[in-house]
N, C-alpha and C positions, 0 to 999 in steps of 0.2 A: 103731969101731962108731958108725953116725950117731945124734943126739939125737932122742928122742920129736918133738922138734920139726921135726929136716930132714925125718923122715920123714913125718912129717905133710902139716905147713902146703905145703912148693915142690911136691910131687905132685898136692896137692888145688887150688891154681893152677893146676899146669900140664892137669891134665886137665879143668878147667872151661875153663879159655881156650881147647884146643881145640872143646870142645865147641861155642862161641858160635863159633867157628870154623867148624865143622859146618853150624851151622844156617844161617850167613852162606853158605854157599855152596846152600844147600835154598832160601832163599830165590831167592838169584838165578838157580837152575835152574826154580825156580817159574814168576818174572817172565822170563825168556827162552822158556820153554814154553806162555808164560799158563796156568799152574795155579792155579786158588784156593790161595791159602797154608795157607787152614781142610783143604784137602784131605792135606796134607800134614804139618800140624800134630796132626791126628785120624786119622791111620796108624797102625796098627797090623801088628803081624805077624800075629796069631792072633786071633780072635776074643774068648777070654779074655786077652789081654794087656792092658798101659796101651800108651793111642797115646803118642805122641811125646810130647804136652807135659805130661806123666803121667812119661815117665821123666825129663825135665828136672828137674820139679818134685821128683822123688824124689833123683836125683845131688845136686841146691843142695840138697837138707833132710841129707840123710848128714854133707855138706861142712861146713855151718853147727854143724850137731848136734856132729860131732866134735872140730872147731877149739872149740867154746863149753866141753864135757863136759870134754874133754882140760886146758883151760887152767880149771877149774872156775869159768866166766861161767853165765851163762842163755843161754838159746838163742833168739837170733831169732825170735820170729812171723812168717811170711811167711801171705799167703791161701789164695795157691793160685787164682790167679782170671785167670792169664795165659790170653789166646787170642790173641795175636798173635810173630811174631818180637820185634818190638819190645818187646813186656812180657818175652818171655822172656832175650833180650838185660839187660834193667835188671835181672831177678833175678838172672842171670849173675853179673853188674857189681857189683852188690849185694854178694852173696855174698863174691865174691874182696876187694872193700872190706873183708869184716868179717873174714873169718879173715886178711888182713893185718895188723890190730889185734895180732891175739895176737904175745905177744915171748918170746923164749926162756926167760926167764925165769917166765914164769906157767907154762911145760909142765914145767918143773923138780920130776922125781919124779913124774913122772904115770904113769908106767908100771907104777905098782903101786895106783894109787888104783883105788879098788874104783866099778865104774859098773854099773848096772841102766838097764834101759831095760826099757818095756813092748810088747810086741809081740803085739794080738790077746790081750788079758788075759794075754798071759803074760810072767811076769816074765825076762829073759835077763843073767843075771851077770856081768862080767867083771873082770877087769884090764883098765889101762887100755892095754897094751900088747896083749891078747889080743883088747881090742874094738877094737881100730886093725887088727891085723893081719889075724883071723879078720872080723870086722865089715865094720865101715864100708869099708878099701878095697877087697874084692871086691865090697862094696854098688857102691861106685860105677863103678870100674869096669863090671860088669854092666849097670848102665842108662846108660853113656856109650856100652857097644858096642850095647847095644841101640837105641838114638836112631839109632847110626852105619846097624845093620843095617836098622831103617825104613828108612832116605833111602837106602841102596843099593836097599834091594828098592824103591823106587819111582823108580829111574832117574837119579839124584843121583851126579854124577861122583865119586866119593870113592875112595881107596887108603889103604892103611895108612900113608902120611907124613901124613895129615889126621887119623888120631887119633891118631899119636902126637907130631905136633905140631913145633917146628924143633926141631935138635939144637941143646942150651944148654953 
């Protein structure tokens, strides 16, 4: 059975580095199209949904969030102030920088450490295995497909080898 940690940390890499993947190639269908990038980056599916750089901003918070809770660190402050590829790119970057930090060793026993998080005043309980599992990776997942779903519905060459990335 894999350790709190393979399961963790190399999935939350690797689906972040698609992601920047993603947008690398949004961008350059952008500049090949000449679409304002802002047009692209403020896409949405639905009206009540987050645009795009609203679901990035949420997959890097899950990923940071979890790598920090999981390995019991603090959790990164980021802004939330990206409007460009290129800031969203460095939050990317960022991100995969800090949950590379964490070592096998600090996730040792984490799967029963008891984690709260507040969500809209309410408090959400878990184990630390049951908020990795139930949690965070269908969080991110969910808005890494959704990013992917934006930039298809706006004509963004992408297939399913672009989210899920080279085989390792």
């Amino acid at each position: 059975m894999p350790s709190m940690f393979e399961t963790t940390i190399p999935p939350l890499k690797r689906t972040l580095s698609n992601l920047a993947n993603l947008l690398k190639k949004a961008e350059e269908h952008a500049d090949a199209k000449n679409i304002e990038h802002s047009v692209l980056l403020n896409s949405r599916l639905y009206p009540d949904m987050y645009p795009l750089i609203r679901q990035v901003q949420i997959a890097t918070d899950m990923s940071k969030g979890a790598a920090a809770r999981l390995a019991g660190l603090e959790i990164p402050k980021y802004e939330d102030t990206e409007t460009t590829f290129g800031e969203l790119y460095a939050r990317i970057a960022k991100t995969i920088a800090f949950i590379e930090t964490i070592s096998p060793a600090q996730m040792e026993g984490c799967e029963t450490r008891d984690i709260t998080i507040t969500i809209r005043k309410i408090d959400l309980n878990f184990t630390g295995q049951s908020y990795l599992l139930t949690w965070v990776l269908p969080n991110v997942y969910f808005h890494v497909t959704t990013a992917y779903n934006i930039l298809r519905h706006n004509g963004v060459e992408l297939g399913k080898p672009d989210f899920l990335g080279p085989r390792k």
